[in-house]
C-alpha angles and dihedrals in degrees: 000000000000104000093183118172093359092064090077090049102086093046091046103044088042088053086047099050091039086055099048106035101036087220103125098180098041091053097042084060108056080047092059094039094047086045088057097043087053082048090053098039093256092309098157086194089055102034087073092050089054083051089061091035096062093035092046107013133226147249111266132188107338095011094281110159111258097203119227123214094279097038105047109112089239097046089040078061094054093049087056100048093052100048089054090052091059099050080042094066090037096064088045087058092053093041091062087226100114090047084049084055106051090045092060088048100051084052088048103042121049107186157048088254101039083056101048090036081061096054090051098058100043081054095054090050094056088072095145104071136011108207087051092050095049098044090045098046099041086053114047094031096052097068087053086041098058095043083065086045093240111159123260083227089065096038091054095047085052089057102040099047098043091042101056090026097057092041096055096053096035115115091212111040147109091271096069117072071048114055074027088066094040090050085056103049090043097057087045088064095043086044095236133129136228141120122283095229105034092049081046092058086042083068108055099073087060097046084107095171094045092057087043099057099047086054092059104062094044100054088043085064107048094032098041087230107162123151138168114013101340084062089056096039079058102050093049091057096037092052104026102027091225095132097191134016091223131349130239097284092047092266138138115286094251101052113114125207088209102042088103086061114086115214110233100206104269133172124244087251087069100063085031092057099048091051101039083050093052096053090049094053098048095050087046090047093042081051088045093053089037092057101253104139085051095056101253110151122267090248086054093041082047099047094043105035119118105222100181093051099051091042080060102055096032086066089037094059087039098052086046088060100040082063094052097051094040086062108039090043075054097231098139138006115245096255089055088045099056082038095061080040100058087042090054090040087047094041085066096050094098088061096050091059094044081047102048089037088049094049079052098058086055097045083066099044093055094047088051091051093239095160099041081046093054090035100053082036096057105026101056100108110016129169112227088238101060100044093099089054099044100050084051090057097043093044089049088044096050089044097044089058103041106031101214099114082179093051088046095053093043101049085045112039094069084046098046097043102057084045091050091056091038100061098026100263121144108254095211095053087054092055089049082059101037079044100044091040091058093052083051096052095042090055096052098036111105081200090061117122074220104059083052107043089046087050094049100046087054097033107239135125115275093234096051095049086043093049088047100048098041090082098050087041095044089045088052089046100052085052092052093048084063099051080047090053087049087045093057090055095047136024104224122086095215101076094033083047082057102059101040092063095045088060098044079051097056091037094056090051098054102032080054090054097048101046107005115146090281087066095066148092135202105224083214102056133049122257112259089211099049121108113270 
């Protein structure tokens, strides 16, 4: 059945009550339950059963199992792995290890930007995976954050950006057996040949928006620069010490997820040698699926490596092995232990249920055609020159609205390749814009997995990381649009790469300029420069 112009309702009126209402879930919800009364032809009965259905799954021909969200092997994975995570952290928390932490790094570091300099580096060295990076990072850097008074807006902008950004344009990460695949499948369509991996490293020079946003946070935190909403939200934690306005369950902004954990007095070794622990095993686990310890090539160990698999058994082993020495260091007693653990593992439910509601959200999307609809609607008549333009914005837009970066790729690259070749348009410089539009899209969505893990991990509420970050995304993007409009006119990333700079240079000046943190106003305090 042709959907047409009602395939793109649910997303956008889940982005607009999400918006407006700053209920995630709530509104994450309507969208799911009016995108299953549009499946069943407005049948309020079934339209409950094809609630279920998505969430759970069904039984198809033959009775084979059709996997729901939660269900699906791959998604099942990710539920794992975040559940872990969050014992993990749990029994870090107990082991006194992550307060130690902190401790040494406030000694060691002595202000705002040290501490958020910090963050961003821890989060450019977990290039393997991104929900491990954001999760970890989030997690072990907020506590040193807050005791500088930097605002769990900034510090979740620092996450999100470096965690999906590093992992896009990183030769050796989780991404890759994935866009690798894509890359096949999508060559097979256009009838041209080229190897998944190498095509894959061709890409990353033209990822415009990926370099850009890794920049940006860089220079914002070396230059101070802060403007909108993030300035404000700045100035409030800086001169109120009220780091967030609520925190990601809707709480106060002191309420801690781990208070009712008591830290045992651990040394910092004890957080260090878990996580340390954890990244080695995960790289020696992603060489192990992709056929490393049978010889197989490291562009075949690249190409065929199961990187959600080996990042599950990689914590499960971890967190394993955390219990353990926590017992025999004699930190804490087993039953304290699995105690810290269940809190950790509890404290993530919340993100299980945006998740599973946000996958949801997709599911439907891609059984009403949305992308195929916004993609015939928009690619009719199209100049050579602006199709690398064009395919960034429709890849940001679709993401944007339905907040699955994977789905989107998948769903464009084997539409935007054949068109590429078609036209005379570089492929590889199609799949930068189809790769560096769904990051886009996955750091302003307020659907993204993203935008909720990266909440969760700094405790804040998922709108108010989203309404901080847009205009540092959107200023990144519009860079990056630019580079895409140079790259339709010549077929090199070096020039393109140029100018884009050049403009994210002369945007930061003046958005810094024009509202900058001296623009603006805290609603609970009086102006200083206000007549008196």
């Amino acid at each position: 059945m042709d959907y047409g112009f009602w395939s793109i309702v649910p997303p956008v009126l889940t982005i607009i009550l999400a918006i407006v209402t700053k209920e995630i879930l709530v509104s994450l919800f309507i969208g799911v339950y009016l995108g299953c009364l549009l499946l069943v032809d407005w049948n309020p009965i079934s339209s409950v059963f094809k609630f279920i259905e998505i969430l759970a799954g069904t039984y198809g021909d033959d009775d084979a199992v059709v996997s729901g969200v939660i269900t699906d092997p791959a998604d099942a994975e990710i539920f794992i792995i975040i559940i872990l995570l969050g014992g993990l952290v749990g029994l870090l928390v107990r082991s006194g290890g992550s307060q130690a932490f902190g401790e040494l790094v406030s000694k060691k570091v002595k202000t705002q930007k040290g501490a958020q300099l910090i963050t961003w580096v821890i989060g450019m060295c977990i290039f393997f995976d991104d929900y491990f990076n954001a999760l970890t990072n989030g997690s072990v850097m907020r506590p040193v954050t807050d005791r500088f008074n930097v605002s769990r807006e900034k510090i979740s902008y620092i996450v999100d950006s470096t965690a999906a950004g590093i992992c896009v344009i990183s030769p050796i990460s989780s991404y890759i057996a994935f866009v690798s695949g894509l890359i096949v499948a999508a060559y097979g369509v256009a009838g041209i040949e080229g190897n998944p991996y190498g095509e894959f490293l061709k890409t990353i020079p033209y990822n415009y928006y990926s370099w850009l946003a890794l920049l940006m946070v860089f220079f914002m935190i070396i230059l101070k620069i802060d403007f909108g909403l993030m300035a404000k939200a700045e100035k409030r934690a800086r001169e109120t010490g009220q780091v967030c306005e609520k925190t990601f369950s809707g709480g106060e902004a002191d309420e801690d997820d781990f208070a009712a954990i008591e830290p045992a007095k651990g040394k910092v070794w004890i957080l260090l040698v878990p996580v340390f622990m954890l990244i080695i095993l995960t790289v020696l686990l992603m060489v192990y699926t992709g056929g490393g310890f049978s010889g197989a090539s490291m562009v075949d160990i690249l190409n065929n490596m199961d990187g959600t698999l080996s990042l599950t058994c990689a914590i499960a082993i971890t967190v394993v092995f955390t219990m353990i020495l926590l017992s025999v260091t004699r930190l804490s007693k087993m039953l304290e232990t699995m105690q810290a653990f269940i809190i950790g593992a509890k404290s993530i439910m919340y993100v299980l249920l945006m998740l599973a509601l946000a996958w949801a959200i997709g599911s439907i999307c891609d059984e009403m055609g949305t992308a195929a609809y916004v993609v015939d609607a928009i690619g009719k008549s199209l100049s050579p020159a602006i199709i690398p333009l064009i395919i960034f914005l429709v890849a940001c837009g679709l993401t944007f609205a339905t907040g699955a970066e994977w789905g989107v790729w998948a769903i464009m690259m084997p539409l935007v390749v054949p068109l590429a070749v078609n036209t005379g348009v570089n492929p590889v410089i199609a799949m930068s814009a189809v790769l560096g539009g769904g990051l886009f899209g996955g750091h302003c969505s307020p659907l993204s997995d993203m935008i909720v893990l990266s909440s969760a991990s700094c405790n804040i509420r998922p709108i108010d990381h989203v309404k901080t970050q847009v205009p540092y995304s959107v200023t990144c993007a519009s860079c990056a649009a630019v580079g895409y409009i140079v790259s339709g006119f010549m077929d090199n990333w070096y020039i393109p790469m140029l100018v884009t700079f050049g403009a994210f240079f002369v945007a930061v000046f003046i958005l810094k300029n024009l509202f900058g943190e001296k623009k603006q106003k805290l609603d609970n305090m009086p102006d200083p420069d206000a007549a008196v």
